[in-house]
C-alpha positions as CSV (number, residue, x, y, z in Angstrom):
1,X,-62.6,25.9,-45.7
2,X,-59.6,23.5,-47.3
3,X,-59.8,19.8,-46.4
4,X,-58.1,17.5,-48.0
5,X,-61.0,15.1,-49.8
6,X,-60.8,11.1,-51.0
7,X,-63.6,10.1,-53.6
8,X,-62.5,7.1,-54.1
9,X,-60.0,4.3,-52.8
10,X,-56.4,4.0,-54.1
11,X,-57.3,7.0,-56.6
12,X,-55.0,10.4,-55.1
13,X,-56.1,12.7,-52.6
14,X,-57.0,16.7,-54.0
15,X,-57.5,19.7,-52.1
16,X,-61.0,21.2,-52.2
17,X,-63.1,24.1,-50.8
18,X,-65.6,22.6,-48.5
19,X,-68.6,23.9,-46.2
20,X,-67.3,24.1,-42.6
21,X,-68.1,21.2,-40.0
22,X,-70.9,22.0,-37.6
23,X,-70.4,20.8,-34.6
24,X,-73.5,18.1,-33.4
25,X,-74.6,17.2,-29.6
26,X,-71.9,16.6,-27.7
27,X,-69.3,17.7,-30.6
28,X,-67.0,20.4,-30.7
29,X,-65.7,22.3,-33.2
30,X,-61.4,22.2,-33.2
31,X,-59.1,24.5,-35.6
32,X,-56.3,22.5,-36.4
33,X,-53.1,23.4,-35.9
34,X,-51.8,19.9,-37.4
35,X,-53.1,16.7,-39.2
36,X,-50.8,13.6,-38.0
37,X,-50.8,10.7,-40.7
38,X,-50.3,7.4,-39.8
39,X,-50.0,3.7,-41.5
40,X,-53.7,3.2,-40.5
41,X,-54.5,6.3,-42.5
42,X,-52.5,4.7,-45.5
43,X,-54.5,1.6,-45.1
44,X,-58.1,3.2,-45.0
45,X,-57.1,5.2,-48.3
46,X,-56.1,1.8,-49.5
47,X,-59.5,0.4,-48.6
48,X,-58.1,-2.5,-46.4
49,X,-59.5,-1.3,-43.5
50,X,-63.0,-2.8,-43.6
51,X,-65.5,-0.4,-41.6
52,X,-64.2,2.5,-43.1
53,X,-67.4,4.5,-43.7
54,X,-68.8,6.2,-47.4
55,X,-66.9,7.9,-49.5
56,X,-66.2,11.1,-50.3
57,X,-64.4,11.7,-46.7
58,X,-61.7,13.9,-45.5
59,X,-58.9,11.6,-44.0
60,X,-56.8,11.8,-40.9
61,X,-57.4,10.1,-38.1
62,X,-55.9,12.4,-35.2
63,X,-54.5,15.7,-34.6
64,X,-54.0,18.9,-32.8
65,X,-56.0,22.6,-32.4
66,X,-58.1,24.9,-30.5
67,X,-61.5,24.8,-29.5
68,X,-63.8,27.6,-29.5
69,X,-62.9,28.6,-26.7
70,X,-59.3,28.7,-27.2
71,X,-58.3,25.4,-25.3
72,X,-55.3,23.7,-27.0
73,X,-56.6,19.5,-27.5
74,X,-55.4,16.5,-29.2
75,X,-57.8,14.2,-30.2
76,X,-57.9,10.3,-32.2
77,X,-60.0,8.3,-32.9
78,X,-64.0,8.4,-32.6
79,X,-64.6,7.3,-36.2
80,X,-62.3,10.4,-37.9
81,X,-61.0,9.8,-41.0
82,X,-62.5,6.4,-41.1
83,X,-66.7,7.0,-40.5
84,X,-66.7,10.6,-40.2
85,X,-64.6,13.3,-42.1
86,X,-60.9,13.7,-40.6
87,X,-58.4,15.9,-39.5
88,X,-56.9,16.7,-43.0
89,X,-58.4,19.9,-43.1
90,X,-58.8,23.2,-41.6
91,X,-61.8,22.9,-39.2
92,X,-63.3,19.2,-37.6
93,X,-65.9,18.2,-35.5
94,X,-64.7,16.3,-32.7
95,X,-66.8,14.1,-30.2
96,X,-66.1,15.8,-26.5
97,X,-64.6,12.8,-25.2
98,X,-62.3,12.6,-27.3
99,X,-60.9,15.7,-26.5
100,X,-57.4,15.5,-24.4
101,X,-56.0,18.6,-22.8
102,X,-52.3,19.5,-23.9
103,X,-50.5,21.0,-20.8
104,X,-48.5,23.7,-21.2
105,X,-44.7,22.4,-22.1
106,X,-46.2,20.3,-24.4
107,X,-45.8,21.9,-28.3
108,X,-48.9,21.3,-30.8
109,X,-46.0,19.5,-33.0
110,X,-44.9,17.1,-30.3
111,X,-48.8,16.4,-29.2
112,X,-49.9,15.9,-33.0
113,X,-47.1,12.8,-33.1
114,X,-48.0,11.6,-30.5
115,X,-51.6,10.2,-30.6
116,X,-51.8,6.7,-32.3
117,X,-48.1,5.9,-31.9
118,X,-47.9,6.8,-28.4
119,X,-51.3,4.7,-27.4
120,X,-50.2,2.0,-29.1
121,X,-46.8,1.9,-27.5
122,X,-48.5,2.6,-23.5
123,X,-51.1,0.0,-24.2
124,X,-48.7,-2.4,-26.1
125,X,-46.2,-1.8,-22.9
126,X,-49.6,-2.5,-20.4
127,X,-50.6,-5.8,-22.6
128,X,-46.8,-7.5,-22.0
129,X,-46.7,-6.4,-18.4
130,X,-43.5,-4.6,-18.5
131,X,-42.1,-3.6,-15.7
132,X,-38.8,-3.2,-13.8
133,X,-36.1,-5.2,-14.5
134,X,-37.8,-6.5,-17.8
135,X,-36.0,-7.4,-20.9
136,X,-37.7,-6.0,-23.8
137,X,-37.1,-6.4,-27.6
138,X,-38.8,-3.9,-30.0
139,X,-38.9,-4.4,-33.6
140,X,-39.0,-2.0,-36.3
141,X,-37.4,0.1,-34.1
142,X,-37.2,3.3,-36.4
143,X,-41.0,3.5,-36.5
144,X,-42.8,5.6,-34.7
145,X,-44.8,3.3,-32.2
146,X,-41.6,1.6,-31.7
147,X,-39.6,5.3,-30.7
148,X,-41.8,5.7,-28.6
149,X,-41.9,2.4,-27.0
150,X,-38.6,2.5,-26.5
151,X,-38.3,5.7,-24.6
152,X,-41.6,4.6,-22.2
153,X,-39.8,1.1,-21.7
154,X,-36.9,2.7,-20.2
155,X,-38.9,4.8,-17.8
156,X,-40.0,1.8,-16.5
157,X,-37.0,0.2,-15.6
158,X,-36.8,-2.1,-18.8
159,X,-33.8,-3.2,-20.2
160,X,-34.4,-2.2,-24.3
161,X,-33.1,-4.2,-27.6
162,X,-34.4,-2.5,-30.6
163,X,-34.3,-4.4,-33.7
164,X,-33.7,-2.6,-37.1
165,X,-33.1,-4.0,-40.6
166,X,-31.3,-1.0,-41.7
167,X,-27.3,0.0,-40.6
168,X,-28.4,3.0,-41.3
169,X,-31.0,3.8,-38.7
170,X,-28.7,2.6,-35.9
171,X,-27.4,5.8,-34.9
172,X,-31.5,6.9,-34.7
173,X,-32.6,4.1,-32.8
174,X,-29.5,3.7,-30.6
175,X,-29.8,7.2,-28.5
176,X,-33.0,4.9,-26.8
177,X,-32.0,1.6,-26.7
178,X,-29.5,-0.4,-24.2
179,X,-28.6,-2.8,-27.3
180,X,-29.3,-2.4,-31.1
181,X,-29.7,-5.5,-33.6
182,X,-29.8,-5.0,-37.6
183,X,-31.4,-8.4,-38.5
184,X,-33.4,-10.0,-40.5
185,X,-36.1,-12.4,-40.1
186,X,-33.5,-15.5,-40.5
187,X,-30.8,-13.9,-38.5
188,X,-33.1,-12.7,-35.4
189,X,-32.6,-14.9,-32.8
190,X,-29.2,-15.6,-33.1
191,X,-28.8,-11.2,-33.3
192,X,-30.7,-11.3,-30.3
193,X,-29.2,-14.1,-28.4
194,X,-25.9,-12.8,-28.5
195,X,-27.0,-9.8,-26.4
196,X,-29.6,-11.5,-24.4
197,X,-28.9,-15.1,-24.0
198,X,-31.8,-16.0,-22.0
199,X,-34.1,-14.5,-24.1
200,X,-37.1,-11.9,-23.7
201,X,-40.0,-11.2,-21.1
202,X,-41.8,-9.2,-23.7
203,X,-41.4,-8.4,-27.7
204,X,-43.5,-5.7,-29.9
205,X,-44.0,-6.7,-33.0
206,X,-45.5,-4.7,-35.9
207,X,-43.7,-7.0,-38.6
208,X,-45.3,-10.2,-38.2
209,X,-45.0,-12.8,-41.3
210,X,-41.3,-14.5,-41.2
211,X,-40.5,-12.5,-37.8
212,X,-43.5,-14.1,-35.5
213,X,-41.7,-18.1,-35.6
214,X,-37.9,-16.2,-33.9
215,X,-39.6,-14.1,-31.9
216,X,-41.6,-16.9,-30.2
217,X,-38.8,-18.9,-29.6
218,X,-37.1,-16.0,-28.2
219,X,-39.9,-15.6,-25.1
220,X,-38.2,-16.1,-21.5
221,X,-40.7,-17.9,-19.7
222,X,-43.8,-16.7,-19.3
223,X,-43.1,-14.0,-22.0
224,X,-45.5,-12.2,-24.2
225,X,-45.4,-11.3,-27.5
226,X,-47.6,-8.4,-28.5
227,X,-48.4,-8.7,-32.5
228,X,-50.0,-5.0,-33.6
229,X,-49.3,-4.9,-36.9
230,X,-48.1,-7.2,-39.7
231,X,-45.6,-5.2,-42.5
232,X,-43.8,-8.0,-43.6
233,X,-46.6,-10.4,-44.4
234,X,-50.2,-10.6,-43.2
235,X,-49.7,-14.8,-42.1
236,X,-47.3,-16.5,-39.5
237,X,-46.5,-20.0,-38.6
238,X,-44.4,-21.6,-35.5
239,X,-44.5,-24.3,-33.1
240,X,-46.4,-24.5,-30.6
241,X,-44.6,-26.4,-28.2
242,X,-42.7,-23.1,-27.9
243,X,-44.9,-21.2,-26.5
244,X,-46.9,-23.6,-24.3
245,X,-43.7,-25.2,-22.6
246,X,-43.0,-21.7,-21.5
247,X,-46.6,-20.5,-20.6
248,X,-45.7,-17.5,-23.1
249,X,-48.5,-16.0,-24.5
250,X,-48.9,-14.2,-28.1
251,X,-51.7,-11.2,-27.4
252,X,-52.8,-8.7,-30.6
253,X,-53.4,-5.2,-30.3
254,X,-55.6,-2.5,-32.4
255,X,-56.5,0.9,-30.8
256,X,-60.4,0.8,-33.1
257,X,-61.9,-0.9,-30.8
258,X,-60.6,1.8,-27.8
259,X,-63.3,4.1,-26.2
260,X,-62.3,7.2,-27.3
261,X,-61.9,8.7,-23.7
262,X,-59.4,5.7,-22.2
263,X,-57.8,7.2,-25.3
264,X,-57.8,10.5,-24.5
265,X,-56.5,9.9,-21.0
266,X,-53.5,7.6,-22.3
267,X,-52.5,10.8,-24.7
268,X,-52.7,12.9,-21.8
269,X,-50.6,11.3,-19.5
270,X,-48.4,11.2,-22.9
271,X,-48.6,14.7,-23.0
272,X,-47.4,15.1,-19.3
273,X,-44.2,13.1,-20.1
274,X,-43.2,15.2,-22.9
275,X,-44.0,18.0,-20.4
276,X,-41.9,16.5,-17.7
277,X,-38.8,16.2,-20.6
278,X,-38.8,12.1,-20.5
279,X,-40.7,11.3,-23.6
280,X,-39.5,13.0,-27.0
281,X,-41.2,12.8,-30.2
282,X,-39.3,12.3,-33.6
283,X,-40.9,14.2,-36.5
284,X,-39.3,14.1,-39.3
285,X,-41.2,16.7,-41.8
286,X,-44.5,18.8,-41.8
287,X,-46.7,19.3,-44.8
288,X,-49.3,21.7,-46.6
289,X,-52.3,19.7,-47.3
290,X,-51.5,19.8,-50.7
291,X,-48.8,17.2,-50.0
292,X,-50.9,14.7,-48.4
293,X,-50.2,12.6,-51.4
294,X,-46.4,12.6,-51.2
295,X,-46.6,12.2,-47.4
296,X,-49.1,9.4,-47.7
297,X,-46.8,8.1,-50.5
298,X,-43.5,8.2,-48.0
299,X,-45.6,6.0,-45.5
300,X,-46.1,3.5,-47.8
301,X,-43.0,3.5,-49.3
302,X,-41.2,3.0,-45.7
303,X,-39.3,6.0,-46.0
304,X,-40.9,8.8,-44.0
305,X,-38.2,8.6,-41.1
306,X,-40.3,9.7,-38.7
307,X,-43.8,11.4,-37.8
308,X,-45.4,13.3,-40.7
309,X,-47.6,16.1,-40.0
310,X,-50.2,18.2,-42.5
311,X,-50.4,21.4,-41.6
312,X,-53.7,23.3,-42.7
């Protein structure tokens, strides 16, 4: 089969004939229908992602396909593309519980952009409490957790401000959002204050560095801000006075250390929303395989616009 193969970190990704997976105990065998790629796969390839497993591998650490027995499943996580070889490729071996059932309504291209972003967001979302009648800001809203963040905020009953540094992705961001800001780090909070005067219950933050001291001294009280990433720089200072006087509380988030069935349920119950029509999913391109570098290289470059998918 084809699978799209990594020998070593930071060198480019090629195409090669490989032996099928065979399925182990407890595995099952998946044809893909799509490869997702994500930042985290960008990172692995990068080698900043520290447990990532021998090399060569096949990368991608979620996607779509059938089973043998003609089930239609999503499945992240479990070690692919980081341990084990991924979802870049024709065929995969899947652990069972990993396994989510995609219900009919549900398209393989919505389901395959919908696994890391879409956890992230529900369990972001679960981490700040957010609820009705919540004020939530989201940053980076053009990203794909943040989409869909957005969208599940509002089905709560939250009142949405998406953040953007770009004019040009208002119009994107804007069809989710009760207020859009395009700010800076040093222009945040004033941005921010003008809409919501009072400040935030919760904030999701994949940016981190010069963004984590405005964001803190945005939190209502008892506000949380949820850090899950850090694009614009790995180290954050601010007072802490702000955050104590408030009883706010600053909480991180990574899906690795997830069981991979919690994981599975959260991307069914994804699933079901896009079903119901209250949860879209913004893809902006699929791929050969052969173009895993360029898509990898628009990831990194910030200008993928959307969800990416490989297809086999």
């Amino acid at each position: 089969m084809r699978a799209v193969r990594q020998h070593a970190y930071g060198e480019p990704l090629a195409v090669e004939e490989v032996p099928d997976p065979v399925a182990g105990d407890g595995e099952e065998l998946v044809e893909v229908a799509y490869g997702a790629v994500n930042p985290l796969d960008v990172w692995i390839g990068a080698g900043a992602v520290a447990v990532a497993g021998p090399l060569p591998r096949t990368p991608g650490c979620e996607g779509v396909g059938r089973t043998a027995d003609g089930r239609r499943v999503g499945f992240r996580g479990a070690g692919l593309g980081l341990v084990r070889d991924g979802a870049w490729a024709e065929r995969v071996a899947v652990p069972a519980d990993a396994l989510a059932a995609i219900p009919d309504g549900c398209d393989d291209r919505d389901a395959a952009a919908l696994g890391i972003p879409g956890v992230t967001a529900l369990d972001c979302l679960d981490l700040a409490e957010v609820g009705d009648g919540s004020t939530v800001l989201v940053l980076g809203a053009s990203g794909g957790v943040s989409t869909i963040a957005l969208q599940l905020a509002r089905t709560r009953g939250a009142r949405v401000i998406a953040q953007t540094t770009s004019p040009n992705r208002v119009g994107q961001v804007s069809r989710y959002a009760d207020d859009v800001v395009v700010a800076e780090a040093d222009t945040l909070e004033e941005a921010v204050r003008e809409v919501a005067p009072d400040g935030v219950d919760a904030i999701l933050d994949p940016l981190a560095g010069p963004f984590a001291a405005p964001c803190v001294r945005l939190l209502a009280a008892k506000g949380t801000l949820v850090l899950y990433g850090a694009s614009a720089g790995p180290e954050f200072a601010f007072g802490p006075q702000e955050m104590y006087r408030k009883n706010a509380r600053v909480v991180g988030y990574s899906g690795l250390p997830v069981a991979p069935a919690a994981t599975a349920r959260s991307m069914e119950a994804l699933y079901a929303l896009v079903a119901a029509g209250t949860l879209e999913a913004v893809i902006a391109d699929e791929l050969p395989l052969e173009e895993a570098n360029d898509a990898v290289a628009r990831i990194r470059e910030n200008r993928a616009g959307g969800k990416l998918l490989l297809r086999p």
